[in-house]
C-alpha positions as a LaTeX table, in Angstrom:
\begin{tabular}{lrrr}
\hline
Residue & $x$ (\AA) & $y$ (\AA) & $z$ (\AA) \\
\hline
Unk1 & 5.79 & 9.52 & $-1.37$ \\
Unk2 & 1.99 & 8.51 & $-0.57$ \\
Unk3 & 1.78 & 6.71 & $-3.78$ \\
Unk4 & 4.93 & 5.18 & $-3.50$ \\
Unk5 & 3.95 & 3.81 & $-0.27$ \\
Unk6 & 0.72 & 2.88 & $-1.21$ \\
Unk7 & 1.87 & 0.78 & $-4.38$ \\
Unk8 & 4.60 & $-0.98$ & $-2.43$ \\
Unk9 & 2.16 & $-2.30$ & 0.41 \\
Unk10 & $-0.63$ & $-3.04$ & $-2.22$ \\
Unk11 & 2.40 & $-5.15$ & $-3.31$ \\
Unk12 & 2.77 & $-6.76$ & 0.02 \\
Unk13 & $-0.58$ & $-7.54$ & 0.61 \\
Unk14 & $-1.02$ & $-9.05$ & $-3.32$ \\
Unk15 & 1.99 & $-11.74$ & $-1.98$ \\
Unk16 & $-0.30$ & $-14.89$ & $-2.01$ \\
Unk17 & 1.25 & $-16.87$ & 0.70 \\
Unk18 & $-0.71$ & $-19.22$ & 1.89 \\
Unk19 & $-1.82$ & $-19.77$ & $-1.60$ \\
Unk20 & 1.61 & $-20.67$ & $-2.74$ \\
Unk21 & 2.43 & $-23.08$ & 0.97 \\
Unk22 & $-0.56$ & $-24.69$ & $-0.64$ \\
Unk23 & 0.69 & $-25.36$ & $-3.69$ \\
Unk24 & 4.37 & $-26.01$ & $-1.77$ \\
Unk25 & 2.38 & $-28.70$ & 0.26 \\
Unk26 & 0.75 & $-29.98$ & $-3.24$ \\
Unk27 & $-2.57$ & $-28.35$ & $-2.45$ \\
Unk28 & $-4.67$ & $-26.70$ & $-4.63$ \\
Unk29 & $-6.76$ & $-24.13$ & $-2.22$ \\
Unk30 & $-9.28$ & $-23.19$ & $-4.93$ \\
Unk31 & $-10.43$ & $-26.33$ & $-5.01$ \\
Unk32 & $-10.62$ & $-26.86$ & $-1.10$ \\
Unk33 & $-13.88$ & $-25.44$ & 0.57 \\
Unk34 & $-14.84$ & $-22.59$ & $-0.90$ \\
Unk35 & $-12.07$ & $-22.19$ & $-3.13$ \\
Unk36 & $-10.42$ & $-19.26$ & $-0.90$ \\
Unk37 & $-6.87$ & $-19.43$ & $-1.75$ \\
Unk38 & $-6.38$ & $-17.87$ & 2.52 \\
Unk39 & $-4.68$ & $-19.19$ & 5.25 \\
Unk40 & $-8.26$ & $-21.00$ & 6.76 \\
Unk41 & $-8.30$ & $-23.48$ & 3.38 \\
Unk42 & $-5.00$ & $-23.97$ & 3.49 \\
Unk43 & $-5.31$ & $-25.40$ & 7.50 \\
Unk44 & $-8.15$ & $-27.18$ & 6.06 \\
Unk45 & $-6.28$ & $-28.56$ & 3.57 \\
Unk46 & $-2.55$ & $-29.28$ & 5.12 \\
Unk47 & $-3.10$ & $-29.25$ & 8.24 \\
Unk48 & $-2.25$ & $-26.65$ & 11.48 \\
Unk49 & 1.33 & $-26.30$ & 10.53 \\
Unk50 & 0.73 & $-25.08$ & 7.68 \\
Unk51 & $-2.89$ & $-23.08$ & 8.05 \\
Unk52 & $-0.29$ & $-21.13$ & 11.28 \\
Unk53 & 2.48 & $-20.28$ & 8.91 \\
Unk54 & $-0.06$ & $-18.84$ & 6.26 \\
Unk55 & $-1.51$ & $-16.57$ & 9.06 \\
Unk56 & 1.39 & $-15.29$ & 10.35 \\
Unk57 & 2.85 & $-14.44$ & 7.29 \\
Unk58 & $-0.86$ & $-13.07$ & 6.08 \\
Unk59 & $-0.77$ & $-11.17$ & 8.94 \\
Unk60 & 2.79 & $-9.72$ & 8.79 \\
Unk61 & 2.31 & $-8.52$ & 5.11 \\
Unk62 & $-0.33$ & $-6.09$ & 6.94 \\
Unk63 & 2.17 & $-5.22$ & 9.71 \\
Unk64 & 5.69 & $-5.00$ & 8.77 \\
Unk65 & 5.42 & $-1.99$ & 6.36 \\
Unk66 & 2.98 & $-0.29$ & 8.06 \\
Unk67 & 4.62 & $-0.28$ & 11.76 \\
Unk68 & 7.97 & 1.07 & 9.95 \\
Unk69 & 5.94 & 3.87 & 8.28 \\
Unk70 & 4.26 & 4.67 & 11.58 \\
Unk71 & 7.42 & 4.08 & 13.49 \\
Unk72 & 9.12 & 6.86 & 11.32 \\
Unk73 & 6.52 & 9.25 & 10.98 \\
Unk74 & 6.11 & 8.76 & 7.47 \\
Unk75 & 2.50 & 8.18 & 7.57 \\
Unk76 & 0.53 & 10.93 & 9.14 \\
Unk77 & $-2.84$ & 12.86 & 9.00 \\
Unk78 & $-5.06$ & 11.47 & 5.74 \\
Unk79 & $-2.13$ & 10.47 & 3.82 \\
Unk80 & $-2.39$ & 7.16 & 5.96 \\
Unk81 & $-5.72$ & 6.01 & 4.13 \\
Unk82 & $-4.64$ & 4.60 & 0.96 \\
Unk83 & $-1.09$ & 3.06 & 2.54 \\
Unk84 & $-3.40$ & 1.54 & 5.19 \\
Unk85 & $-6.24$ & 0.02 & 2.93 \\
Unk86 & $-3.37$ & $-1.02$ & 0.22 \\
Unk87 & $-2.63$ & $-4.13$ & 1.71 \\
Unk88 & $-5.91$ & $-5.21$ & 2.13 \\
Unk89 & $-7.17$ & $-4.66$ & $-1.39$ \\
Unk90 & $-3.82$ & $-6.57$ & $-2.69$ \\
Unk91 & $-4.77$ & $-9.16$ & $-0.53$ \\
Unk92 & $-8.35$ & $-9.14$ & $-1.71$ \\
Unk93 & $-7.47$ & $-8.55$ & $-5.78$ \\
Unk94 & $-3.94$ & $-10.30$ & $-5.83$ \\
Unk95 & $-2.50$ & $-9.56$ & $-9.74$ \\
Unk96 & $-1.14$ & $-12.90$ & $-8.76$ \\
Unk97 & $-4.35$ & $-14.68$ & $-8.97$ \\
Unk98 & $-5.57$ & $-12.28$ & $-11.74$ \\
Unk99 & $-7.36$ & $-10.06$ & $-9.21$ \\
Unk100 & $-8.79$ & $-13.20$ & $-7.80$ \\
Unk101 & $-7.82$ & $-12.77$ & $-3.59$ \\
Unk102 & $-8.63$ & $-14.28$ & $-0.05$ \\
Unk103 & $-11.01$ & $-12.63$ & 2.68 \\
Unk104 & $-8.21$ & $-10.27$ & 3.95 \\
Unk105 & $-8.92$ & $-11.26$ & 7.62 \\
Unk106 & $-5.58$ & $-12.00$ & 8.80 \\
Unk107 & $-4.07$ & $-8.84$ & 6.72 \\
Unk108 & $-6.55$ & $-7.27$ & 8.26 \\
Unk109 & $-5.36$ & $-7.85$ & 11.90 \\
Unk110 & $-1.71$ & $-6.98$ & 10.44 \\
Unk111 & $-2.46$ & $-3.45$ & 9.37 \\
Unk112 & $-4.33$ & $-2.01$ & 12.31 \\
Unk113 & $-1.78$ & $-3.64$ & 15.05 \\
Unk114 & 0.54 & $-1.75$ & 13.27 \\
Unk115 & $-1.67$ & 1.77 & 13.23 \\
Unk116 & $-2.52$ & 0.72 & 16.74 \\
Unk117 & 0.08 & $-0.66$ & 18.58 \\
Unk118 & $-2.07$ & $-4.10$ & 18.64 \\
Unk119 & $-4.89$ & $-2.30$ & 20.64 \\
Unk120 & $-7.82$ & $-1.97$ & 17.97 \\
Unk121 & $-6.63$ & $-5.94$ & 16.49 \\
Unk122 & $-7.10$ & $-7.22$ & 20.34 \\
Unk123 & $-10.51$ & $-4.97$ & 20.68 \\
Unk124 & $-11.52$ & $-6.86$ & 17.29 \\
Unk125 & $-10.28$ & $-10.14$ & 18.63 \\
Unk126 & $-12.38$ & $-9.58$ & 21.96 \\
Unk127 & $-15.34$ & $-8.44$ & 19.98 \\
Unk128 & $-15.26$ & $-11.75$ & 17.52 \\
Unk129 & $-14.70$ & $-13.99$ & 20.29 \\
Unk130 & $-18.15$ & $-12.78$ & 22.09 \\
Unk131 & $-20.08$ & $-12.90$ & 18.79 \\
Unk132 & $-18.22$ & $-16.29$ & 18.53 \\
Unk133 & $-19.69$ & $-17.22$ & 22.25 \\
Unk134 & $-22.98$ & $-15.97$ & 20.73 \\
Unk135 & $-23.21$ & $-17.77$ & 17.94 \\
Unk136 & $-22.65$ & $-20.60$ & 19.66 \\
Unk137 & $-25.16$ & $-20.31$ & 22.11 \\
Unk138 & $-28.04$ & $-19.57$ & 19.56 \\
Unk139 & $-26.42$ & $-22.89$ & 17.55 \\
Unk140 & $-26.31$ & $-24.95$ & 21.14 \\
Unk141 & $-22.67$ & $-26.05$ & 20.38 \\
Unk142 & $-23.03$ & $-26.94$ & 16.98 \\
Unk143 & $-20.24$ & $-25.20$ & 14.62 \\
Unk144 & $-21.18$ & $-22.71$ & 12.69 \\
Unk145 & $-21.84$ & $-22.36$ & 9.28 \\
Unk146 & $-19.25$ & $-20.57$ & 6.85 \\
Unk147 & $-22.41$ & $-18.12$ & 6.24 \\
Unk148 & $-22.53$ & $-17.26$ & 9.78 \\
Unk149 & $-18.27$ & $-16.96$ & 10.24 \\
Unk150 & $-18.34$ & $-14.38$ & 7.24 \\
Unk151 & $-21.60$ & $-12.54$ & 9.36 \\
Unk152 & $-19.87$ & $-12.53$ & 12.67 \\
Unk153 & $-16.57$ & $-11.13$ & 10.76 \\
Unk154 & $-18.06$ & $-8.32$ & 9.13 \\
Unk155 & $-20.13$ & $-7.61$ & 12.50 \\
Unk156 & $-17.21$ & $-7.78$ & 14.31 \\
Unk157 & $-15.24$ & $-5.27$ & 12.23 \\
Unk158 & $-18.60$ & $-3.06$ & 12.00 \\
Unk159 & $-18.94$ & $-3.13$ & 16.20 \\
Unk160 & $-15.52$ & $-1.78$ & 15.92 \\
Unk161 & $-17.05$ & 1.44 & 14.83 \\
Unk162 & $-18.04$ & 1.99 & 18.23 \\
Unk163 & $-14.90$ & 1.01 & 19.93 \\
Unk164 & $-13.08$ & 3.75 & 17.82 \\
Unk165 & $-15.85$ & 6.82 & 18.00 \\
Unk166 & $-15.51$ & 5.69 & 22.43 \\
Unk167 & $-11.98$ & 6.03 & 22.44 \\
Unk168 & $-11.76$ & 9.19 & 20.04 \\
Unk169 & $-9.97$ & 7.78 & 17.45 \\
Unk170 & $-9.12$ & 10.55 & 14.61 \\
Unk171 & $-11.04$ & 11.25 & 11.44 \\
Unk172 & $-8.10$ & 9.29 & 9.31 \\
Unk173 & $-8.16$ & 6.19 & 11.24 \\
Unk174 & $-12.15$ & 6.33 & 10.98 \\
Unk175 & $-11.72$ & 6.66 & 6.93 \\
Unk176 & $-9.99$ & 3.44 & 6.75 \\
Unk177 & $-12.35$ & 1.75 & 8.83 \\
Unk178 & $-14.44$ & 2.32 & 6.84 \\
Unk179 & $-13.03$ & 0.91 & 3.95 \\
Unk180 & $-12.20$ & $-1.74$ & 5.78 \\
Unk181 & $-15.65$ & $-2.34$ & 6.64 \\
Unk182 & $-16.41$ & $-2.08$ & 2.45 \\
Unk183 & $-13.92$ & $-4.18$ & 1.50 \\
Unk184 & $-14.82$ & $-6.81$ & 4.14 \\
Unk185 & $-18.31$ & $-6.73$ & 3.16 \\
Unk186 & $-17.03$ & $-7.43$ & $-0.72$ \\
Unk187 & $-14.62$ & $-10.58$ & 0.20 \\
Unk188 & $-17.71$ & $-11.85$ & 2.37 \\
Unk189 & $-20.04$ & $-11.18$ & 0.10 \\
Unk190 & $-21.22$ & $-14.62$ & $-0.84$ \\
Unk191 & $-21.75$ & $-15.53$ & 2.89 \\
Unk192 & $-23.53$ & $-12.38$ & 3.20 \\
Unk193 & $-26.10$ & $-13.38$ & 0.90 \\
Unk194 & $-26.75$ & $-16.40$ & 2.76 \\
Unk195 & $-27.15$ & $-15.27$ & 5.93 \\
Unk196 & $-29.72$ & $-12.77$ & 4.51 \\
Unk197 & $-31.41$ & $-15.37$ & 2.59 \\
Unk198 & $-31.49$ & $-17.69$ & 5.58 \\
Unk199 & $-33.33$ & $-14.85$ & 7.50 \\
Unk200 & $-35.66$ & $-13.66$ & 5.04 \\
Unk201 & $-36.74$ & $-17.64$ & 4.97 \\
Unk202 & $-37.16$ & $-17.53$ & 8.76 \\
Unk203 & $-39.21$ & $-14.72$ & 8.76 \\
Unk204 & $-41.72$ & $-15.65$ & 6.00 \\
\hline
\end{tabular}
């Protein structure tokens, strides 16, 4: 049943939606910003209504499985590491966009309020909103660059590390965490390599 569970919320997490309300709202999000076909282009490109209604339903594809799973006991132990991550790396390699995906950051958020009851998705939240403060500070106002948002993300998930070895999170949970953290680093890879460039420039 592992497998089955894992193919059906790889599934879930492969349903494009915001990339499909774009084309609904005659957008095309691969050629907005950087071509992300996720919920933040599709904001950019039709406005709040829309960008809200790709996140939720982003996020839910994460959730809804998962929490019923949980709910019923059907994911325990290390059998909960591929289910979990599934979503994610549909999300990220969608066979709907010939393995071409978003940055899995509201999918993300889905799948560990579900393992968590909402409580490592809020310590994420908190976390990104102080290396959002931060940012901001060392920017004095200014927005930030999409170089820095994909840094702070993939810091953010990585400080979550801590929160989880702290509260004595299990071995399993710590497993997909890390994968997380891997797959993160993948769909953020291009602002990644930016930020690293733009520091190795500083410092010579």
């Amino acid at each position: 049943m592992t497998l089955v569970w894992t193919v059906l919320a790889f599934v879930c997490g492969s349903l494009m939606f915001s990339y499909w309300l774009g084309r609904w709202a005659r957008h095309n999000l691969k050629a907005v910003g950087d071509g992300n076909p996720g919920a933040l282009n599709l904001w950019k490109a039709a406005g709040y209504r829309w960008g809200m209604a790709g996140i939720i339903l982003d996020f839910l594809k994460g959730y809804v499985l998962l929490f019923f799973l949980v709910k019923s006991e059907n994911m325990q132990g290390y059998s909960m590491i591929p289910i979990a991550l599934a979503p994610i790396v549909g999300h990220a390699f969608s066979p709907f966009l010939k393995g071409r995906g978003g940055k899995a950051i509201a999918v993300t958020f889905g799948v560990w309020s579900a393992l968590s009851g909402f409580e490592i998705s809020i310590a994420l939240a908190v976390i990104l909103a102080i290396l959002l403060g931060g940012f901001m500070l060392i920017n004095k106002g200014k927005p930030a660059s999409s170089a820095a948002d994909g840094l702070q993300v993939v810091l953010g998930l990585l400080l979550v590390g801590c929160y989880l070895f702290i509260r004595g999170f299990g071995h399993a949970i710590i497993w997909i965490w890390l994968g997380n953290v891997l797959l993160m680093m993948y769909t953020h890879r291009k602002e990644l390599r930016t930020s690293w460039e733009k520091f190795l420039n500083k410092s010579t």
